[in-house]
C-alpha positions as CSV (number, residue, x, y, z in Angstrom):
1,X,0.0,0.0,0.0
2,X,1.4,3.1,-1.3
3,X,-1.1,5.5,-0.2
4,X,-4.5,5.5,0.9
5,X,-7.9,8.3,1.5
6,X,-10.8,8.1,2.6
7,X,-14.5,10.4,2.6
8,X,-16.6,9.1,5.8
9,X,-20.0,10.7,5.9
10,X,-20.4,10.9,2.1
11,X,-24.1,11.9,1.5
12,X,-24.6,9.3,-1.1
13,X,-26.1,5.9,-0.9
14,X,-23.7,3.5,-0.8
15,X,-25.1,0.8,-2.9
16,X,-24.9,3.8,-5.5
17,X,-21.2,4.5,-4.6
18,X,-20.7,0.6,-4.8
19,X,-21.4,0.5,-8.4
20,X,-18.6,3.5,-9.4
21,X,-15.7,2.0,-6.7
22,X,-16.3,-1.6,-8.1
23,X,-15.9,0.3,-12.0
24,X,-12.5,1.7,-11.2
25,X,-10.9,-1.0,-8.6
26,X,-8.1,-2.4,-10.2
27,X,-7.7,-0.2,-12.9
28,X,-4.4,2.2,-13.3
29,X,-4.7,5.8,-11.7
30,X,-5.0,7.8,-15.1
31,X,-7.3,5.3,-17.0
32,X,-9.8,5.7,-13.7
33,X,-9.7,9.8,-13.5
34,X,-10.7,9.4,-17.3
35,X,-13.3,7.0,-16.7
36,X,-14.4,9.0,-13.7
37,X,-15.0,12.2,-15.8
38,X,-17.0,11.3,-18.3
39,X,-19.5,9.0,-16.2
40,X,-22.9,10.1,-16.1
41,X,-23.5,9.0,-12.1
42,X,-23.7,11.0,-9.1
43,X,-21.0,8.9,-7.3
44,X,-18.4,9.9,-9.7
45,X,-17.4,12.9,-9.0
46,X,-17.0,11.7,-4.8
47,X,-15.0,9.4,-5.8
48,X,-13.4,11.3,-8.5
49,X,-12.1,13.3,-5.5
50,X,-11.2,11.3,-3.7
51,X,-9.3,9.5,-6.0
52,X,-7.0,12.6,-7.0
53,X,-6.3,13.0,-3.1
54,X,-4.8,9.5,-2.6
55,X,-2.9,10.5,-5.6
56,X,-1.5,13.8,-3.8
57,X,-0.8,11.6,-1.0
58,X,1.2,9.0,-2.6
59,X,3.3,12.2,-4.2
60,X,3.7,13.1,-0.8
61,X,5.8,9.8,-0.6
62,X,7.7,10.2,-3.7
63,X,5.8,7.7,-5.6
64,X,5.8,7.7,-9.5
65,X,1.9,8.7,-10.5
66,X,2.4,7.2,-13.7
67,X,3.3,3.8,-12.0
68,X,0.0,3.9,-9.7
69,X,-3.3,1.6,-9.7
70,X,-5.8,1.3,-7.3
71,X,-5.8,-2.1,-5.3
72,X,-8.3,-2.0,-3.2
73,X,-12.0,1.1,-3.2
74,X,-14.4,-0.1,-0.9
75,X,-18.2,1.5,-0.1
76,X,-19.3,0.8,3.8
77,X,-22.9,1.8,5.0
78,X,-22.3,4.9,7.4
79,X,-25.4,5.6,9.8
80,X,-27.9,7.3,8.2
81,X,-29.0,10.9,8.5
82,X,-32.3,11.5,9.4
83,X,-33.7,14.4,8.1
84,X,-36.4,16.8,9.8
85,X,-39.2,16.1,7.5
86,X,-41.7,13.9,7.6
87,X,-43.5,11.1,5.5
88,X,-47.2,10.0,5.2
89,X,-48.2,6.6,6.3
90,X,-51.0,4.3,6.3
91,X,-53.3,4.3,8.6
92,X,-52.8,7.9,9.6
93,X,-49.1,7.6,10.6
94,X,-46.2,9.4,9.7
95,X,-42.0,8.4,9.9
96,X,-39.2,10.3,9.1
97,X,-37.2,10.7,5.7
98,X,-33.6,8.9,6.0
99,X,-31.3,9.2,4.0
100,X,-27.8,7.2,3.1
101,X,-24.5,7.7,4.0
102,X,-21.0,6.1,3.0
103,X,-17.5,5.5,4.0
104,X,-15.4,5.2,1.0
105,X,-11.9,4.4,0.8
106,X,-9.6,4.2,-1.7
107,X,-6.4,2.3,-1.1
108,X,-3.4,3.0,-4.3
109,X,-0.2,0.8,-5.1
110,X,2.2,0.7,-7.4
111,X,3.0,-2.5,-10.4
């Protein structure tokens, strides 16, 4: 492990997150950020981010970006946020509007 980041808290659900970190795993650092850019889902530009900041770290440790791929992204289920609105029911009840969270983490190495 060359470098590593992570975004806790990310206001996106994570089985949405899951399908964009599963895309890029394994994959070499520039062919993700180009694959990142042009894809049309709301998780890529978190992990788009996120992405280019393990990259800053790992030139923080003198590591070649050219040489870079990402070994392991993983999505994990953060507690939800429960927002201050409220929901209709049957039967005359009312719950509260959740709505998902994620830890992702991005983990790069080099070949």
């Amino acid at each position: 492990m060359i470098s590593k980041a992570s975004a806790r808290f990310s206001r996106i659900a994570p089985r949405k997150a899951r399908v964009i970190a599963n895309l890029v795993n394994g994959r070499d650092v520039g062919e993700a950020l180009q694959l990142l850019q042009f894809t049309q889902k709301s998780a890529a530009s978190v992990v788009k981010k996120l992405l280019e900041s393990a990259v800053a770290n790992a030139r923080q440790n003198n590591a070649d970006p050219d040489k870079l791929f990402i070994s392991k992204a993983t999505v994990d289920k953060a507690p939800n946020k429960v927002w201050r609105r409220w929901r209709p029911r049957a039967m005359g009840r009312a719950t509260q509007v959740t709505k998902g969270m994620a830890h992702i983490s991005i983990e790069l190495d080099q070949r």
